[in-house]
C-alpha positions in Angstrom: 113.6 112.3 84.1 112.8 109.1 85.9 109.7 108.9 83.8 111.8 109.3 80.6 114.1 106.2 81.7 111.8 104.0 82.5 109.9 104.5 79.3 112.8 103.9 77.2 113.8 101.0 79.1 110.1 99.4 78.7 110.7 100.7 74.8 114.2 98.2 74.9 113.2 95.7 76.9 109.8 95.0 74.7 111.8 95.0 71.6 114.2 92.4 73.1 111.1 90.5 73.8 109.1 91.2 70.4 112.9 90.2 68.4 113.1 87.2 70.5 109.8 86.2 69.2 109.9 86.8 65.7 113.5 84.8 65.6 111.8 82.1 67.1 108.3 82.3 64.6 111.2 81.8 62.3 112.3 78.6 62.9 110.5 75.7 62.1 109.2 73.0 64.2 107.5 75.4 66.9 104.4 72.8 66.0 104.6 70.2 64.3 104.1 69.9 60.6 100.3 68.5 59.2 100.8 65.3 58.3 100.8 64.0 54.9 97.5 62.9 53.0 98.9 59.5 52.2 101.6 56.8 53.5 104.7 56.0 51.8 108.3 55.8 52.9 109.3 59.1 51.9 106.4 60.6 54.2 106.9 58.2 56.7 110.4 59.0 57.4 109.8 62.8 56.6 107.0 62.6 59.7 109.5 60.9 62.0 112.4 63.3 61.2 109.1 66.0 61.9 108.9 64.4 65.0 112.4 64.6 65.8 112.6 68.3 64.7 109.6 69.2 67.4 111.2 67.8 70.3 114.0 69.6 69.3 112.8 72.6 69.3 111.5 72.2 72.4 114.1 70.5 74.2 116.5 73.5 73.4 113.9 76.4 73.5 114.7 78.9 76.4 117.9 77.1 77.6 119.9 79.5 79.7 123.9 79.7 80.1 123.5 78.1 83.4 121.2 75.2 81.2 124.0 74.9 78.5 127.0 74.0 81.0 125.2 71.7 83.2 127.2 68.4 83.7 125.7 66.0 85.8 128.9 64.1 86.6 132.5 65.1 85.4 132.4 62.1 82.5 129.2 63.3 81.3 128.2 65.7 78.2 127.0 68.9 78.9 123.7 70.4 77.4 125.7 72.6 75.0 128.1 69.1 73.9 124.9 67.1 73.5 123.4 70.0 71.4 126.6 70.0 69.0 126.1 66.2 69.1 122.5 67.1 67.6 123.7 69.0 65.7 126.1 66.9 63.7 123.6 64.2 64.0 121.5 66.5 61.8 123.8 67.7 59.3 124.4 63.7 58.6 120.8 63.4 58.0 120.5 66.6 55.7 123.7 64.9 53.6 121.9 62.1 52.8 118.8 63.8 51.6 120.7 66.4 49.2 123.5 63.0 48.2 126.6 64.8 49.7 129.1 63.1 51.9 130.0 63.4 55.5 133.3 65.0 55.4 133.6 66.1 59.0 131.8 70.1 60.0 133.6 72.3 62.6 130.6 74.0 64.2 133.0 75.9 67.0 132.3 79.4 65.8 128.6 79.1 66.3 126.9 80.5 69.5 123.9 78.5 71.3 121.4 80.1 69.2 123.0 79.3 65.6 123.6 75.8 66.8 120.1 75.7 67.2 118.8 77.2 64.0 121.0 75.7 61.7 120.0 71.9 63.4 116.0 73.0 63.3 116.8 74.2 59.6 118.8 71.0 58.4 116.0 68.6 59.8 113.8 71.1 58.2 115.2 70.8 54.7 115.9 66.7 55.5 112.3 66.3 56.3 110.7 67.9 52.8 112.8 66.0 50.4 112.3 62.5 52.1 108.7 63.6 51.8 108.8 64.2 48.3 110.4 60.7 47.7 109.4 57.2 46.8 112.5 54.6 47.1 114.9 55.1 50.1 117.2 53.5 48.5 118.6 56.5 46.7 119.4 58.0 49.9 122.7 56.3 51.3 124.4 57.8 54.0 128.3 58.2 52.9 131.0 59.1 55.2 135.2 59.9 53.8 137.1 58.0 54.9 140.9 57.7 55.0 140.5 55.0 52.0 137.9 56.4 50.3 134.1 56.8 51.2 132.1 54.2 53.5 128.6 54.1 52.0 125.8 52.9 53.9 122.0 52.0 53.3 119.4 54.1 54.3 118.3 52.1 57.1 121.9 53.0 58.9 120.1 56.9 58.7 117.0 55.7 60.1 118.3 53.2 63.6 121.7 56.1 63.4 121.7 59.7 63.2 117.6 60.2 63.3 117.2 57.9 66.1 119.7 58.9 67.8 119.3 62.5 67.5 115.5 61.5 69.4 117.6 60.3 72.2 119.6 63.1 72.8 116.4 65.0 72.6 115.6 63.4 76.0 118.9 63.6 77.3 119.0 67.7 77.3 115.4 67.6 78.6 116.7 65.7 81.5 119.7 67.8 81.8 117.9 70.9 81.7 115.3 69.8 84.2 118.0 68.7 86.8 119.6 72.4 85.9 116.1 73.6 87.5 114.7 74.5 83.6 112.1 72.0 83.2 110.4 71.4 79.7 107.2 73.4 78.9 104.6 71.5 80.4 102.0 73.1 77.6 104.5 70.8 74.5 101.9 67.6 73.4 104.3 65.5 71.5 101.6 63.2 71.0 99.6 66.0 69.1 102.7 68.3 67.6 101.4 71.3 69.6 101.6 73.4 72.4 98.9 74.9 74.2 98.2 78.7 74.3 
């Protein structure tokens, strides 16, 4: 009887572990991308929002509930308010690739784990249409306002939401360290990869 339990708890508990890791072979941005043949400002931007998405994935991979409510002081964010902040952050960038306009998102339904795919996903999708273009200019960012829509130029998207969204990045891998969940110490940002 004992023996029976046991193996179907190893059964459960190694698919838990084998559907954690196919969710996560899902998402993109475990490594980074390989960078483009050539240089042009579509591919420049798409490597830099590439950039983003890998620190991303890292700086949210394997953040517990303990991780997500840290506050370091009681005016600070928490993990989880910085990773909506990311989140919107990246839905702004996405608009501006596919031309749509930033009319406010209510992400409050979402658990941790959605947060975080839909944010890998929109940087994702952001990154491989700014790789596939040739004039920036096309891609204003374009928010409603009360009076109508603000429009800005692209380089609003560039020193905005994606930079930005890299500082945050390092915010909730300082939060999460001081929450005693330090970053994988096998992640090369330099090279886009983590080591086996």
């Amino acid at each position: 009887m004992k023996l029976s339990i046991l193996f179907t708890l190893f059964l459960s508990m190694n698919a838990y572990a084998n559907q954690a890791q196919e969710n996560n072979e899902l998402l993109p941005y475990r490594v980074i991308p390989d960078a483009p043949a050539s240089y042009n400002e579509g591919t420049v931007v798409a490597r830099m929002i590439d950039g983003l998405g890998f620190r991303y994935y890292w700086a949210s991979e394997g953040l517990r509930k303990e991780d997500l409510s840290y506050r370091p002081s009681p005016e600070a964010r928490t993990s989880e308010e910085t990773i909506d902040h990311v989140l919107g952050l990246s839905t702004v960038i996405l608009n501006s690739a596919i031309h749509e306009v930033n009319a406010g998102n209510d992400f409050s339904e979402l658990n941790f784990e959605e947060k975080r795919k839909l944010t890998l996903n929109n940087l994702k999708k952001a990154a491989d249409i700014f790789r596939k273009g040739q004039n920036l200019n096309e891609f204003t960012v374009v928010f409603k306002g009360k009076n109508g829509n603000n429009t800005f130029p692209f380089w609003n998207q560039i020193n905005g939401p994606i930079e930005d969204a890299i500082w945050h990045c390092g915010q909730i891998v300082s939060l999460r360290r001081a929450s005693g969940n330090p970053f994988n110490p096998k992640v090369s940002v330099f090279m886009g990869t983590v080591k086996e």
